[in-house]
C-alpha positions in Angstrom: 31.6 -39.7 7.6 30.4 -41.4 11.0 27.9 -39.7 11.2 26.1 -40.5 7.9 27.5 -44.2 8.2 25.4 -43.9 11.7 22.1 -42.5 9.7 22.8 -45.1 6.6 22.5 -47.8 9.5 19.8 -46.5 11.4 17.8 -46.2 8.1 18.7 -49.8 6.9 17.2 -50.8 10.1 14.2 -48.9 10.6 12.7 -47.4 7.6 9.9 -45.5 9.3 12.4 -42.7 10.2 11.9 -41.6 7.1 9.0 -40.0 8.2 10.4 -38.6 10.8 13.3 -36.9 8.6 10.3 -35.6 6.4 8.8 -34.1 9.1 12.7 -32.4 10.3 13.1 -31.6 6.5 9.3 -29.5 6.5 10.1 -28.0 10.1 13.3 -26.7 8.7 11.9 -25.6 5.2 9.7 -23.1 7.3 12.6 -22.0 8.9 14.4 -21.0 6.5 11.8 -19.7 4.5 11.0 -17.5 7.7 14.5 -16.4 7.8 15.5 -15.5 4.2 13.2 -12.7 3.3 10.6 -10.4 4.6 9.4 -9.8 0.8 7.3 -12.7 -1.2 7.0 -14.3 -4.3 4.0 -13.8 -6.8 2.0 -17.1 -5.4 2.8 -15.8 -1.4 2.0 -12.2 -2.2 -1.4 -13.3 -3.9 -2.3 -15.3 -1.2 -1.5 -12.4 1.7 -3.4 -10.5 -0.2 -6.4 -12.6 -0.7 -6.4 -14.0 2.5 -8.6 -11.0 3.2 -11.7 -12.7 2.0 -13.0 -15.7 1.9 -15.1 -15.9 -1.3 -16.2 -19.3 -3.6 -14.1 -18.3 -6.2 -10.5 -16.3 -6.4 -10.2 -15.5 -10.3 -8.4 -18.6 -12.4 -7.8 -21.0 -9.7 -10.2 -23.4 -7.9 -10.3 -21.4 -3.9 -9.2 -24.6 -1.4 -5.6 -22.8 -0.7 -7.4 -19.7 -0.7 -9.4 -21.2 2.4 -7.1 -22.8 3.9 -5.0 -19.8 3.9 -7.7 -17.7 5.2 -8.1 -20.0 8.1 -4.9 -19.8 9.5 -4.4 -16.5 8.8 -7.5 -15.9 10.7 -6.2 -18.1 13.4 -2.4 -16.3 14.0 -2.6 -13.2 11.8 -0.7 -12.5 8.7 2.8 -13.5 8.5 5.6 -15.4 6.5 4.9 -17.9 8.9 1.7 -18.3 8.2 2.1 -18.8 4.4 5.1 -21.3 5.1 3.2 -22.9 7.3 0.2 -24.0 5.2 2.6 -24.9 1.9 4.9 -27.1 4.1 2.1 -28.8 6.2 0.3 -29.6 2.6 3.5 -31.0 1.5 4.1 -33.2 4.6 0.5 -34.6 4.7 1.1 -35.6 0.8 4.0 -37.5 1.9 2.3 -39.0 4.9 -0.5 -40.1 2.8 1.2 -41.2 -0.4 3.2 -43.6 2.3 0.1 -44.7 3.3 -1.4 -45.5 -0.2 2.4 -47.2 -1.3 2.1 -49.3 2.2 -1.8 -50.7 0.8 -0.5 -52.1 -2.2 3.6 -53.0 -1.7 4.9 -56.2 0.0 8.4 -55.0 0.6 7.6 -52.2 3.8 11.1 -50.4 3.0 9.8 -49.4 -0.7 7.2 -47.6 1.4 9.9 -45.2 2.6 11.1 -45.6 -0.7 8.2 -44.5 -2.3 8.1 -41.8 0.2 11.1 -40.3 -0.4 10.7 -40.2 -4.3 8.2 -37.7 -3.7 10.8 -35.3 -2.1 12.9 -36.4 -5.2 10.2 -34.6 -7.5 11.5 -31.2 -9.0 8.1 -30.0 -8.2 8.0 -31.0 -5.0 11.9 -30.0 -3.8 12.7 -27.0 -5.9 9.3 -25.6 -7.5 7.0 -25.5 -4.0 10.4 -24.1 -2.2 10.3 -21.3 -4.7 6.7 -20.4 -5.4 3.9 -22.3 -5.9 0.4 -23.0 -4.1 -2.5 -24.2 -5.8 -0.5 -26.8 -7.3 0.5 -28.0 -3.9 -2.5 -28.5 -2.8 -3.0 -30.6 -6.1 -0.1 -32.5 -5.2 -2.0 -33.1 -1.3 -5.2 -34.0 -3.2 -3.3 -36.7 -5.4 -2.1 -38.5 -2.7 -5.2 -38.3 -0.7 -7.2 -39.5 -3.8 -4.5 -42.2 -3.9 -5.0 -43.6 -0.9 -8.6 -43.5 -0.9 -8.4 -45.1 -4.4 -6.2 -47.7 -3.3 -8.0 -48.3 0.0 -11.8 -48.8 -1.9 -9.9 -51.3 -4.6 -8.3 -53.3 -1.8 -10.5 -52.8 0.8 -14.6 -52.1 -0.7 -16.2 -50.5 2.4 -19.0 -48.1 1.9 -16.7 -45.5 4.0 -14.0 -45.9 1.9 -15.8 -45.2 -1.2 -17.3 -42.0 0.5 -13.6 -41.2 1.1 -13.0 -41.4 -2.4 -15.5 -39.1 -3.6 -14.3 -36.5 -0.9 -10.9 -36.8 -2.1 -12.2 -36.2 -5.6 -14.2 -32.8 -4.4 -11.3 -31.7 -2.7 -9.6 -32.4 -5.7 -11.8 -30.3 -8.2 -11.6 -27.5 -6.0 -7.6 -27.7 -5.8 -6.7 -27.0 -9.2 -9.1 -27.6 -12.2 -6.6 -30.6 -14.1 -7.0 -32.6 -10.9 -9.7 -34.2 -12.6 -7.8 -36.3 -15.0 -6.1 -38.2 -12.0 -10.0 -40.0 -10.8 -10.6 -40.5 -14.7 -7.7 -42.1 -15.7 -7.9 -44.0 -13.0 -11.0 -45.7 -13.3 -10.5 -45.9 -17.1 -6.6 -47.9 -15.4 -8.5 -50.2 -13.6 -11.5 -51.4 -16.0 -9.1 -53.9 -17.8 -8.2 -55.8 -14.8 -11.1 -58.2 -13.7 -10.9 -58.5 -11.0 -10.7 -54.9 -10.0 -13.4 -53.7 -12.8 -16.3 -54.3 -10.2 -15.1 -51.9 -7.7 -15.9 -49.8 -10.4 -19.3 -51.0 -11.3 -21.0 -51.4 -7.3 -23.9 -49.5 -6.4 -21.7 -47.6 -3.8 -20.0 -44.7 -6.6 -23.3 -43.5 -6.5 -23.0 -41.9 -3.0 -19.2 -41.7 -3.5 -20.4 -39.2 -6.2 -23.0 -37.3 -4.5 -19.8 -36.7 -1.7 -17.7 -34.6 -4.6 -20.3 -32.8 -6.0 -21.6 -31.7 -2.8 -17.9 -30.8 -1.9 -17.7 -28.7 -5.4 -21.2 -27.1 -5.5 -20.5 -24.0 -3.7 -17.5 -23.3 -6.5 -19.8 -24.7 -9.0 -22.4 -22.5 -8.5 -19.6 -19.7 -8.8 -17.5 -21.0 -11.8 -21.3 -20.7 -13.4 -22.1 -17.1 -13.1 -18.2 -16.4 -13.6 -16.9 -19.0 -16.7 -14.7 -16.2 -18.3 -13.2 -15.4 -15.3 -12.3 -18.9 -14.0 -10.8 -19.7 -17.6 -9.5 -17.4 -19.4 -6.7 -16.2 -17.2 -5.4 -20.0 -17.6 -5.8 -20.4 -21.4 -4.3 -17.0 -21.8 -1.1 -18.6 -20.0 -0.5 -21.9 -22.0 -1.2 -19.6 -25.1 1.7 -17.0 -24.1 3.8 -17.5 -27.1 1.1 -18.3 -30.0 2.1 -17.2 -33.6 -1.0 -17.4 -35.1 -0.2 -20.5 -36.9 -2.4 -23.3 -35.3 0.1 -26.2 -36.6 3.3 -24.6 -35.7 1.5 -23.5 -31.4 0.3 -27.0 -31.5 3.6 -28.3 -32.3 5.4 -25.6 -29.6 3.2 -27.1 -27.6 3.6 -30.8 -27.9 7.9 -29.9 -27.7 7.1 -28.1 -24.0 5.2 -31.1 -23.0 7.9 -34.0 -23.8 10.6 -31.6 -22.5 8.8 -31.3 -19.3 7.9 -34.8 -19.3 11.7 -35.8 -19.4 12.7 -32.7 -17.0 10.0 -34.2 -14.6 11.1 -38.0 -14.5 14.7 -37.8 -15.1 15.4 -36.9 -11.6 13.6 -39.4 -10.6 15.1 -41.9 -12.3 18.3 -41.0 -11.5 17.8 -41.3 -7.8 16.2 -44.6 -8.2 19.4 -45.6 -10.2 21.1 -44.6 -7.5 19.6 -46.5 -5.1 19.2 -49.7 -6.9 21.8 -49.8 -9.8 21.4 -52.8 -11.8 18.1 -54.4 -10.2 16.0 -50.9 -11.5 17.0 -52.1 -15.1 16.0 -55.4 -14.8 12.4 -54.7 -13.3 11.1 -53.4 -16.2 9.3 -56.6 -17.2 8.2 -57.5 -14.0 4.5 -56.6 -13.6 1.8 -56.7 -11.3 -1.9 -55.5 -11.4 -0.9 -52.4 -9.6 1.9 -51.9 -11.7 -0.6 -51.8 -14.4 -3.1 -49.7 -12.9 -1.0 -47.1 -11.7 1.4 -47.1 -15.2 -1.6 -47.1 -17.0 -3.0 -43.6 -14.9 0.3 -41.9 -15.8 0.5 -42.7 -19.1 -3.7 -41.7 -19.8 -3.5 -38.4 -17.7 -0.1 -37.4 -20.5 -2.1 -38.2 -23.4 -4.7 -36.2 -21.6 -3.0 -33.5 -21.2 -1.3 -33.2 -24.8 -5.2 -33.7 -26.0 -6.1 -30.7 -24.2 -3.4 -28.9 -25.3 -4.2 -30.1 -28.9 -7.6 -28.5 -28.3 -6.6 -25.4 -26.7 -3.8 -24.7 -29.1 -1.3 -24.2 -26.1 2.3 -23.1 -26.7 3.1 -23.9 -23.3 2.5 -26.7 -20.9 5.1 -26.5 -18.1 6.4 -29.0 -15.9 3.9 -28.0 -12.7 1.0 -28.5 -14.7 2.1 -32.3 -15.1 3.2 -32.0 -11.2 0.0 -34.1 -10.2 0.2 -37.0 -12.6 4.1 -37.2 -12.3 4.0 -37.8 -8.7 2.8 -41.3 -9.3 5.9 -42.0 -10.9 7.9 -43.0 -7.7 5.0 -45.5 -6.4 5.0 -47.2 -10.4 8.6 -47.5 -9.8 8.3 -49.5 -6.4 5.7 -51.3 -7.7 8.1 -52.6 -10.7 10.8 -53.5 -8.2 8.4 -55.3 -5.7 6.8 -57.1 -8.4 10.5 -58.2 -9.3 11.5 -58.9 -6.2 14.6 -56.6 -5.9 16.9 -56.6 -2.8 16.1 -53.0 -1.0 18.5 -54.2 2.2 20.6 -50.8 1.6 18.4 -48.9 -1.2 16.8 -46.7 1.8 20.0 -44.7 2.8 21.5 -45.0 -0.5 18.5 -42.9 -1.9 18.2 -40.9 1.0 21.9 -39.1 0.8 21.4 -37.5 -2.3 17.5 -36.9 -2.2 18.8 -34.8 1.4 21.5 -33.1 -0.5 18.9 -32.1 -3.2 16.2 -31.0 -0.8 18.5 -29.2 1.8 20.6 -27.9 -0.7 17.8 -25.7 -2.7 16.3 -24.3 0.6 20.3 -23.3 1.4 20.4 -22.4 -2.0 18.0 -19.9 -2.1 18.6 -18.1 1.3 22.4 -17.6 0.5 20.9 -16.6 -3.4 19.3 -13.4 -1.9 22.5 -12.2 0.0 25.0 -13.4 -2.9 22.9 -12.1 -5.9 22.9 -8.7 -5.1 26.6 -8.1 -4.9 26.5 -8.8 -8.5 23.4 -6.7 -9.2 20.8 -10.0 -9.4 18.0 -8.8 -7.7 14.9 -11.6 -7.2 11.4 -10.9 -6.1 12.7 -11.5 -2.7 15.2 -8.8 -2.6 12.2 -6.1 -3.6 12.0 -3.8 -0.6 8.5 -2.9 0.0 8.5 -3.8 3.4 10.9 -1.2 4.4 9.4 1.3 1.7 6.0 1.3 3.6 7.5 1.3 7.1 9.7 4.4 6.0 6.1 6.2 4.9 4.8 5.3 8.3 7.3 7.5 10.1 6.2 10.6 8.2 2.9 10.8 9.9 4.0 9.3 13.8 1.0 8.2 15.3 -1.5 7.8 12.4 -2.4 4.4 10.8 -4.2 4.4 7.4 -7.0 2.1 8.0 -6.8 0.9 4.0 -4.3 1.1 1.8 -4.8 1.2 -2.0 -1.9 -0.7 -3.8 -0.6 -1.1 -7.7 0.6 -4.6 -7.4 0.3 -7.7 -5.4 3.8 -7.1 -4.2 3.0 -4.3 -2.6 0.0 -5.3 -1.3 0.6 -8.3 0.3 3.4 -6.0 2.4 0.9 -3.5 3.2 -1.0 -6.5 4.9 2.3 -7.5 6.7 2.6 -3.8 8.4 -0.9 -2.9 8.7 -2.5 -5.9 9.4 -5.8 -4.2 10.6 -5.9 -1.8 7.4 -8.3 -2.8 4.5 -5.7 -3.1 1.4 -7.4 -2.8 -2.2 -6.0 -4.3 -5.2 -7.4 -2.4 -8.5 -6.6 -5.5 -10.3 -8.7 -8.1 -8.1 -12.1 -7.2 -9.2 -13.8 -8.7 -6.1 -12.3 -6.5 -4.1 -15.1 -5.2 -2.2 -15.0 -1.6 -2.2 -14.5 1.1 0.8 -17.9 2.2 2.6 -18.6 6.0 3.4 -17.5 4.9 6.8 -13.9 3.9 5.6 -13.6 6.8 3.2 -13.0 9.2 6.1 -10.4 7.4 7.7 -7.2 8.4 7.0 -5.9 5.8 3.8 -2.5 5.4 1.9 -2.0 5.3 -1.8 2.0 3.0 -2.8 2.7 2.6 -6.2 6.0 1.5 -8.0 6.8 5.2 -9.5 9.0 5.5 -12.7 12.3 7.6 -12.6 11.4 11.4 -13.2 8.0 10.8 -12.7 5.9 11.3 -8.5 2.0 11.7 -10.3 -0.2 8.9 -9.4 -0.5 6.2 -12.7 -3.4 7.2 -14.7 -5.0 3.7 -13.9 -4.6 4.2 -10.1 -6.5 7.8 -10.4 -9.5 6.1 -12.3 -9.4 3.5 -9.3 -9.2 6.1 -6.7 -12.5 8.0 -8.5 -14.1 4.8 -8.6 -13.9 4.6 -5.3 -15.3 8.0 -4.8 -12.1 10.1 -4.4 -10.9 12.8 -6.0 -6.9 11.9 -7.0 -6.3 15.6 -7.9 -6.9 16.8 -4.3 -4.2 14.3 -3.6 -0.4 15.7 -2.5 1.8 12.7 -4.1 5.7 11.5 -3.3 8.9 9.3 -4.3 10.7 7.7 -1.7 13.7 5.9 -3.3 14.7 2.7 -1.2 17.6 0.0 -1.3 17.0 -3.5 -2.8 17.1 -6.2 0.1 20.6 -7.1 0.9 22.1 -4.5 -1.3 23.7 -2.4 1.2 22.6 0.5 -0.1 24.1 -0.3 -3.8 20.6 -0.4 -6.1 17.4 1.2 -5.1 14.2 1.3 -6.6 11.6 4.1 -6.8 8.1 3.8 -4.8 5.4 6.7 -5.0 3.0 7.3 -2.6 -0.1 9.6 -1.2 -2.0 10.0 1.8 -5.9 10.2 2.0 -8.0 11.9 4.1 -8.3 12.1 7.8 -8.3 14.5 10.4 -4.7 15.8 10.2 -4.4 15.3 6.4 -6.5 16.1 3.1 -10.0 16.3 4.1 -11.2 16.8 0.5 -10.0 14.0 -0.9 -13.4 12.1 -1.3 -16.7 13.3 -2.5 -19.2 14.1 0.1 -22.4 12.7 -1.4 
C-alpha cells in the first residue's frame, strides 16, 4: 500500500511520468510477449512470413506494417522480438503523439497525461494489439500522428505543418484503407466553426495534398492493376454471416456496429468515472470549439462507417474496425472537462491504478493462459507446436539445411522462417510468392503440412503446388511426425506431415529437368 500511495503522489506531482510508465509498460509488453510462446498468432505469423518481400501491395491490406516489418527484420533477422518490437514501438509513438496533439489544444497540462492514459484504457489498444493485431495498429499510429498534425496546422498555419498533415494522411491511406474517414470527417468537423473554416480554405492544402498522394502512389499504382485482390478479401469478411436477405444482413449489421460501439467506449467511460466521479457528469454541457471539432469527427466517421456497411451489406463490423475513430474518445472527454473546468488535482493516479491493472493484467493474463489452458485441454494458437515439429525433422537429416521450405499454412510458415532463417519458405496461398529458380530447385527443400489422422500422402492442393513449381510430388517419400501441444506435457499432440526434396543425399528426381 506504500508503495502505490508513493506512485499516487509522485503522479499528482508530476504528470509527465506518465510517459515514462508508458514507455516501462511497452518495454515490458515485449518482454513478456518474448517469453510466453515461441509459436504466433495469425497477424505475427503473416507478417514473418511476408517479411520476405517487400512488394507495393500484400493482398487486402494497405503494405506500411508490411514495410516496416521488413525493415527491421532486415536489420536483426527474424524473431519474436522483432515482431514485438515493431507493434509495441507503434503503440508507444501513438501515445507519445496523441500527448502531443491533447497538449496543443488542453489548458489543464495533467488532462494531457490524462488523455494519454485513456489510450491505454482502449480495448483495442490493451487487450486486442496484446493478442493479435497489426495493420490496425499502425492505424491507430497514423490517427494520432494525423491528430497532431491536424491540430498543429489549425492552431498553428505554417506551410510545414500543412505538409505534415498531408504526410500523415498518406501514411494513413497506406495503413489501413478506413483511415481515410478520420481526414474527412475532420475537415467536414471543422467547416462550421469560423474561425477555423479558413484553415480549410488557404492555398497551402494544395501542396499538403500533393504530399499524400505522392506518399500513396506507389500502392496506388498497385491497388490499380490489383482491385479484386485489395477488396474482396475485406468485403468477404464483414459479409461472413450473410443470409441472403439484404434487410435482415443490413440490420445484423447495424446490431454489430452499436454493440461494438458500446463495447469500445464503455471502458472508457468507466475509467474516466473513475477518475473524476461526479465532475465527468456535469461536463457534459460544457463546450469548446475543440470539443466540437473533435465530437463532431467521432460522431461523422460512425455514421460513416454504418453507411458503408449499409452499402456493402455487411453482417459484421467489429470493434477494431472502429479502433481508429474511437481512439478520439479519451481527448473529446478531456476536452469536456477542460472546457468545464474540473479539478484533476488527484484524477491522474486515480485513473492510473486501474488502467495499470487492466494493461498489466492482460499481458499476465495471457502468458499464464498458455501454461493453465492446457491442463484442461484449451489449446490457443500459441500452444501449436510447429516450432518443435520442424526442429524434430531437422534431426533426421544431421547436417543438411533445406534451402526453401514449402508450407500449408501461415502457421507453419512463419516457424519455418524462425528455424531456417536463410531458407526461401513458399506459401501456396500467397500468390505473390515469387516462385523457386532452376537454381533453387536442386537444393535440397522441405515439404510441412498439418496431416490428418490416418492419413501421411501430401494434400492434393500441396501436390498441384509442388508441380507448379516444376516438381514431381509422386517421386516424393512422405511422413507423420506426431508432436505435443506447447505446454501440454506431453498430454495432446497434433499430427504434422512432411517430405524432403531433392539434393545430393536425398531424391534427386524430384523436379523436372527441362
Amino acid at each position: 500500500m506504500r508503495a502505490i500511495k508513493r506512485i499516487s503522489d509522485a503522479l499528482a506531482r508530476r504528470p509527465d511520468l506518465i510517459l515514462w510508465l508508458i514507455a516501462a509498460y511497452y518495454v515490458l509488453a515485449i518482454g513478456f510477449r518474448v517469453l510466453r510462446s515461441e509459436a504466433l498468432e495469425s497477424d505475427e505469423a503473416e507478417q514473418l512470413y511476408q517479411s520476405q518481400f517487400f512488394l507495393m501491395g500484400y493482398g487486402r491490406q494497405p503494405p506500411l506494417y508490411n514495410w516496416l516489418q521488413y525493415g527491421v527484420i532486415q536489420l536483426i533477422g527474424p524473431s519474436i522480438f522483432a515482431i514485438s518490437l515493431v507493434k509495441n514501438l507503434l503503440l508507444f509513438f501513438c501515445c507519445v503523439l496523441y500527448g502531443f496533439a491533447a497538449r496543443l489544444v488542453l489548458k489543464d497540462q495533467r488532462l494531457t497525461a490524462i488523455a494519454m492514459l485513456g489510450v491505454i484504457a482502449l480495448p483495442a489498444v490493451s487487450i486486442l494489439a496484446q493478442r493479435d493485431l497489426t495493420h490496425a495498429v499502425a492505424t491507430l499510429f497514423a490517427v494520432a500522428l494525423f491528430l497532431y498534425a491536424f491540430l498543429r496546422t489549425l492552431t498553428r498555419p505554417s506551410l510545414g505543418n500543412y505538409l505534415l498533415t498531408g504526410a500523415a494522411v498518406g501514411i494513413g491511406l497506406i495503413a489501413k484503407y478506413n483511415f481515410v474517414i478520420v481526414p474527412v470527417a475532420a475537415i467536414l468537423a471543422t467547416l462550421p466553426e469560423p474561425d477555423l473554416r479558413k484553415r480549410v480554405f488557404d492555398w497551402r492544402l494544395i501542396p499538403a495534398l500533393i504530399v499524400a498522394a505522392l506518399i500513396c502512389l506507389p500502392h496506388g499504382l498497385w491497388v490499380l492493376g490489383n482491385f479484386t485482390e485489395a477488396t474482396a478479401g475485406t468485403i468477404k469478411v464483414m459479409r461472413d454471416d450473410a443470409t441472403g436477405n439484404a434487410v435482415t444482413d443490413r440490420l445484423t449489421g447495424l446490431g454489430t456496429l452499436v454493440i461494438s460501439v458500446l463495447g469500445g467506449t464503455l471502458p472508457i467511460l468507466a475509467f474516466f468515472l473513475i477518475a473524476f466521479r461526479r465532475p465527468l457528469l456535469s461536463t457534459w454541457r460544457a463546450t469548446s470549439p475543440w470539443t466540437r471539432v473533435i465530437g463532431r469527427t467521432i460522431f461523422l466517421s460512425l455514421i460513416s462507417v454504418g453507411l458503408i456497411g449499409l452499402g456493402l451489406g455487411a453482417t459484421t463490423i467489429s470493434e477494431k474496425w472502429l479502433s481508429p475513430f474511437l481512439l478520439l474518445l479519451p481527448l473529446y472527454l478531456c476536452l469536456k472537462l477542460d472546457a468545464a473546468g474540473a479539478d484533476t488535482t488527484d484524477a491522474i493516479p486515480r485513473m492510473f491504478l486501474p488502467v495499470a491493472a487492466l494493461a498489466l493484467g492482460f499481458i499476465a493474463y495471457i502468458s499464464l493462459g498458455n501454461m493453465i489452458g492446457p491442463r484442461f485441454g484449451q489449446y490457443t494458437k500459441e500452444n501449436f507446436p510447429s516450432g518443435p515439429f520442424i526442429r524434430e525433422v531437422l534431426t533426421e537429416q544431421p547436417g543438411t539445411k533445406p534451402a526453401y521450405v514449402i508450407a500449408d499454412d501461415s502457421s507453419l510458415a512463419a516457424s519455418a522462417r524462425l528455424e531456417l532463417p536463410d531458407a526461401r519458405v513458399l506459401l501456396p496461398s500467397f500468390e505473390q510468392t515469387p516462385p523457386l529458380d532452376e537454381a533453387e530447385k536442386i537444393l535440397p527443400g522441405l515439404v510441412i503440412w498439418r496431416a490428418v489422422q490416418g492419413s501421411g500422402e501430401i494434400p492434393a492442393y500441396l501436390k498441384a503446388y509442388i508441380a507448379g513449381q516444376g516438381g514431381v510430388p509422386e517421386n516424393l517419400s512422405p511422413a507423420t511426425l506426431a508432436v505435443p501441444y506447447l505446454f501440454s506435457n506431453g498430454r495432446d499432440s497434433v499430427l504434422f506431415g512432411y517430405a524432403w526434396v531433392g539434393g545430393a543425399s536425398l531424391d534427386s528426381t524430384s523436379f523436372r529437368r527441362d
